[in-house]
C-alpha positions as CSV (number, residue, x, y, z in Angstrom):
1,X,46.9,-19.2,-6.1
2,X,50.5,-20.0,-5.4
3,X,50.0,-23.7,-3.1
4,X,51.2,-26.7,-4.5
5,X,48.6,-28.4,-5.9
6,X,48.1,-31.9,-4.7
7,X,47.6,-35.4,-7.1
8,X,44.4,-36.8,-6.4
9,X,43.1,-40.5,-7.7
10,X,41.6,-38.2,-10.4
11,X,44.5,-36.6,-11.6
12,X,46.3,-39.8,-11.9
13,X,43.3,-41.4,-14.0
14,X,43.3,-38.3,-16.5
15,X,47.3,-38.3,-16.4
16,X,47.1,-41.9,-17.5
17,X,44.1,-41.8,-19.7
18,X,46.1,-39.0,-21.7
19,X,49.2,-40.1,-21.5
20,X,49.7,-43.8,-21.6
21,X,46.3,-44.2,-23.8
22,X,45.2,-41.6,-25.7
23,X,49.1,-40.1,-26.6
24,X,50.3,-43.6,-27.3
25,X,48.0,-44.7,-29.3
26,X,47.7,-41.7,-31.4
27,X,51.2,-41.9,-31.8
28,X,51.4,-45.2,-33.1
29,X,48.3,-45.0,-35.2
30,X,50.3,-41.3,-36.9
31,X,53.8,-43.2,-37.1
32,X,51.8,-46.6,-38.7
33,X,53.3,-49.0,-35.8
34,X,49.2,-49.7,-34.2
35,X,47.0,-50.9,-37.3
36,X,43.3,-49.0,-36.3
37,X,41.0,-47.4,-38.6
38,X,40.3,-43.4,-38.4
39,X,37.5,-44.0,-36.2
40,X,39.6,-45.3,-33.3
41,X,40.0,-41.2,-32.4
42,X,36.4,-41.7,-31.5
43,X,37.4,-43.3,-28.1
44,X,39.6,-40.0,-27.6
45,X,37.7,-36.9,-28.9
46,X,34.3,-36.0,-28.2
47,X,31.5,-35.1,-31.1
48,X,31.2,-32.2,-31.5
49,X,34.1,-31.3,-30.5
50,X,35.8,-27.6,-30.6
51,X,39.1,-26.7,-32.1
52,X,41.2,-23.9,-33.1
53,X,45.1,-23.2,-33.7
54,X,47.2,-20.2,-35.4
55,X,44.9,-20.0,-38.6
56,X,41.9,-22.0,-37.9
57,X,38.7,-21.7,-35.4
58,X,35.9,-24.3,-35.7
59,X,33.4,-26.8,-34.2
60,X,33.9,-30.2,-35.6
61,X,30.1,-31.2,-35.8
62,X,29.4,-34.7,-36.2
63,X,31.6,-37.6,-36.2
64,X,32.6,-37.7,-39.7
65,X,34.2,-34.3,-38.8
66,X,36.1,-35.5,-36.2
67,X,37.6,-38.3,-38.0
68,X,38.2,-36.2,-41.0
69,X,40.3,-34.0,-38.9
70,X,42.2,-36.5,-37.0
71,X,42.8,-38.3,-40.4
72,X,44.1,-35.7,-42.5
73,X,46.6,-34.4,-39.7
74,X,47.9,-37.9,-39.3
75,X,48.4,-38.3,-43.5
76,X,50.1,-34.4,-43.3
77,X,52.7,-35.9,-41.3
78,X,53.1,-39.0,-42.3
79,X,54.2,-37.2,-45.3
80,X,57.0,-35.7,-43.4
81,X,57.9,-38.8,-41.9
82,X,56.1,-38.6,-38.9
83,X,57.6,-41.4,-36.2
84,X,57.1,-39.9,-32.7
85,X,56.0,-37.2,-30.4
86,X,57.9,-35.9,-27.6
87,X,56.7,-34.1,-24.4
88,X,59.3,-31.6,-23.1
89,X,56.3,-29.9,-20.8
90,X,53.1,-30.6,-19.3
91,X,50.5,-29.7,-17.0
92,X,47.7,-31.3,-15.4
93,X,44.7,-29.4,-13.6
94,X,41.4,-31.2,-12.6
95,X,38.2,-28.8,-11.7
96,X,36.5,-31.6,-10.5
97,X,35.0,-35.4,-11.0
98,X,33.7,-34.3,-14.6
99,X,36.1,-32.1,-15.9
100,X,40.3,-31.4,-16.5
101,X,42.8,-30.0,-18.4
102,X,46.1,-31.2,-20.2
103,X,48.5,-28.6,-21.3
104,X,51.4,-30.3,-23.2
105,X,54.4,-28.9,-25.3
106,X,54.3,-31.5,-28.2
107,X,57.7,-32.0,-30.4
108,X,56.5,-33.8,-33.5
109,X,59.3,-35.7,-35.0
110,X,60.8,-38.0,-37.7
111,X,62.7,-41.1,-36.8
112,X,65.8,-39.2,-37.1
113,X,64.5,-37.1,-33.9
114,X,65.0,-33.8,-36.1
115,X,61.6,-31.9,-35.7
116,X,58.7,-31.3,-37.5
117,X,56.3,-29.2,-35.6
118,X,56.1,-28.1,-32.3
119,X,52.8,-27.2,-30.4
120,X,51.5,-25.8,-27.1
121,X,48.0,-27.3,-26.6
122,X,45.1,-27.2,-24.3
123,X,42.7,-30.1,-24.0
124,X,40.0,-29.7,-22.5
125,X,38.3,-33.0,-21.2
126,X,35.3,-34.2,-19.8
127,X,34.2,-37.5,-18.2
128,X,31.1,-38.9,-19.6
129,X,29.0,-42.3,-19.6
130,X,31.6,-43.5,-22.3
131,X,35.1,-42.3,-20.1
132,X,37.1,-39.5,-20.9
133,X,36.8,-37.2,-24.3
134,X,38.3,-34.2,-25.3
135,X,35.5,-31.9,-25.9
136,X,38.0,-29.1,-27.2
137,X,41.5,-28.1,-28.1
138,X,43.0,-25.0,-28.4
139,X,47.2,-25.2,-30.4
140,X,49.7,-22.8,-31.5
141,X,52.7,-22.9,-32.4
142,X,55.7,-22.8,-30.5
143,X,59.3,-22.8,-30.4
144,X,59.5,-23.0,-26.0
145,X,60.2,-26.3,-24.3
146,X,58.4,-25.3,-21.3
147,X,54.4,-24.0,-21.6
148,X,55.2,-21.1,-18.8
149,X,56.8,-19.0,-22.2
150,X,54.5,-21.0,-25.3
151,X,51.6,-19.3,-24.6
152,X,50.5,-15.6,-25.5
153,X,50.7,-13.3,-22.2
């Protein structure tokens, strides 16, 4: 497949639903500038909800799960001095009314800017009665600014 792909209304609602609600508020809610409890991720990620990265691979069951794991990454960097996530790369790809995908580069920093972590991730979302949820994410760590070299080939 080498055509430019073309934005639809749907791509634009899942570009905005990650970006400008989702991202932002889980940025805040890490960095401690939006006051929600651990349950707001609830409105984000589905239950249950798959996940794996560089050392882990597991199905976050109920909802206690998913808060759980959404909680105790946000406390990890807040110890580090979490204060904002940058976005040097994405992609956007919708398969159809029900279901996309987000691919991001995410550059987790301190308020100084110097980094903290940097991820390649895959969201994988799906439209239900209650909106848009992540029903899995795949990360891994990366040192590429743009997701055509983060990934293993």
């Amino acid at each position: 497949m080498n055509g430019l792909r073309v934005p639809s209304p749907i791509h634009d609602e899942v570009t905005c639903w990650f970006f400008e609600d989702y991202l932002h508020t889980w940025i805040g809610v890490g960095a401690g500038t939006i006051a929600l409890e651990p349950e707001f991720i609830l409105d984000y990620w589905a239950v249950p909800m798959h996940y794996s990265a560089d050392q882990t691979n597991q199905w976050l069951l109920d909802a206690s799960a998913v808060v759980r794991f959404s909680e105790q990454t946000h406390v990890r960097l807040r110890g580090q001095g979490y204060a904002s996530t940058a976005v040097p790369d994405h992609e956007v790809t919708v398969y159809n009314g029900g279901g996309a995908a987000i691919e991001v580069i995410l550059s987790r920093c301190r308020a100084d800017e110097s980094e903290i972590e940097r991820h390649a991730a895959h969201f994988e979302l799906a439209r239900g009665q209650a909106g848009w949820r992540m029903v899995g994410i795949q990360s891994a760590r990366a040192a590429a600014d743009s997701l055509n070299t983060a990934w293993l080939r």
